[in-house]
C-alpha positions as CSV (number, residue, x, y, z in Angstrom):
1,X,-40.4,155.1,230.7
2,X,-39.4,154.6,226.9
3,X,-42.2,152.9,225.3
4,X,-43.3,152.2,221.7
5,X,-46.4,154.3,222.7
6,X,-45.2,157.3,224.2
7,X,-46.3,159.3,221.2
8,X,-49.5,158.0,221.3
9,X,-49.8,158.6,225.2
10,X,-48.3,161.9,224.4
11,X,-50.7,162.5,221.7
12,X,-53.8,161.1,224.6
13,X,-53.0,163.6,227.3
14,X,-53.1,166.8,225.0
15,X,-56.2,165.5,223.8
16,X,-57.6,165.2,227.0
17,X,-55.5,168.3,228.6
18,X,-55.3,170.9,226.4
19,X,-57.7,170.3,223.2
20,X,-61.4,171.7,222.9
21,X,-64.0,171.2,224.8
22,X,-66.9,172.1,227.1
23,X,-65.1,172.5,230.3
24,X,-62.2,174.7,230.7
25,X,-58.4,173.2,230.0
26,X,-57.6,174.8,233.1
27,X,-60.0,172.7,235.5
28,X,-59.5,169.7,233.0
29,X,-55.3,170.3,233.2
30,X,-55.3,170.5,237.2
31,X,-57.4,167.4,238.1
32,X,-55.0,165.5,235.8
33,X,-52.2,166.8,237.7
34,X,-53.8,166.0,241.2
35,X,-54.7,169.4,242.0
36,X,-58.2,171.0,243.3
37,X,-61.0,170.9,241.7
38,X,-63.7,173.7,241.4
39,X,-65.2,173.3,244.6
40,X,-68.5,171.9,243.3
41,X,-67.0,169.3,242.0
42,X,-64.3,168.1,244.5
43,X,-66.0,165.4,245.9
44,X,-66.8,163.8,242.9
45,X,-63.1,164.4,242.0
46,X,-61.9,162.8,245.1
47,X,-64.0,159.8,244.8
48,X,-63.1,159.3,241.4
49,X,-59.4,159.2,242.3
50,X,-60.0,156.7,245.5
51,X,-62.9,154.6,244.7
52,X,-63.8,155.1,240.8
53,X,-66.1,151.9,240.7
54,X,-68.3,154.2,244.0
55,X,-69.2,156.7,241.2
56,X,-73.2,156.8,240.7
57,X,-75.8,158.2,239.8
58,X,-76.2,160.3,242.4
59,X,-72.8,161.3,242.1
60,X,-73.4,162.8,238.5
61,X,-76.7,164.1,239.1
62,X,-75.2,166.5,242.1
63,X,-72.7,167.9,239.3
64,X,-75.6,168.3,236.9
65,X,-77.7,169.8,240.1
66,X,-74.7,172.4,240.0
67,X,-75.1,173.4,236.5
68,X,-72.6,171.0,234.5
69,X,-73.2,169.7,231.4
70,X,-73.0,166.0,230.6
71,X,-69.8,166.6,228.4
72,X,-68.4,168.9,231.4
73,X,-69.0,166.1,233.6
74,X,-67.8,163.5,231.1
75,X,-64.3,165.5,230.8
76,X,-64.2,166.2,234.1
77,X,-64.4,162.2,234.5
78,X,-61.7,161.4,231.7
79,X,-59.2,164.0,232.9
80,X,-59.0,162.6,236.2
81,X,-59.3,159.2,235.3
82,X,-56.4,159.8,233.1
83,X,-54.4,161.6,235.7
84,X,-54.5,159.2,238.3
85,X,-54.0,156.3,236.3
86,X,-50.8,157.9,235.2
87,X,-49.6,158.7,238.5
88,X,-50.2,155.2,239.5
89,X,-48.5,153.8,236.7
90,X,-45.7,156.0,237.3
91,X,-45.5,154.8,241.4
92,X,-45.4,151.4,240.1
93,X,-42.8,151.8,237.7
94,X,-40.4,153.5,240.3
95,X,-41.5,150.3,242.6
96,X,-39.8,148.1,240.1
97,X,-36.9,150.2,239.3
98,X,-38.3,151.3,236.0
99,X,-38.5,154.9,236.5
């Protein structure tokens, strides 16, 4: 898809992908392509990509239980957020006959 944002998406995902931070660009670059997560945190992972709005508490407090950090778990949240969000948007654009 040709958009007047694609830079700025561009610019998004290797902020999110590949620029610092807490937890490693390697967990944060595979949950944003759909693959595993660490173990530890694959449930969280696959409840984020099927049911976001079932995320709670709980749910973050079993990462932090684990040793995470609050920005892991925050990164860890935005990465796969992204991720699936973009693979959506990509299924729906093929739907349509737009990608």
């Amino acid at each position: 898809m040709d958009s007047r944002f694609d830079a700025e998406i561009d610019a998004l995902r290797a902020a999110v992908v590949d620029g610092p931070g807490e937890l490693d660009a390697r967990v944060r670059r595979a949950v944003f392509n759909g693959e595993n997560a660490p173990p530890e945190a694959t449930t969280y992972v696959e409840k984020m990509r099927r049911h976001a709005y079932k995320i709670t508490d709980a749910d973050v407090d079993a990462l932090l239980a684990n040793g995470w950090s609050e920005e892991q778990v925050f990164e860890l949240t935005v990465a796969t957020a992204l991720g699936e969000g973009n693979r959506r948007l990509e299924a729906a654009l093929r739907a349509i006959g737009g990608g």
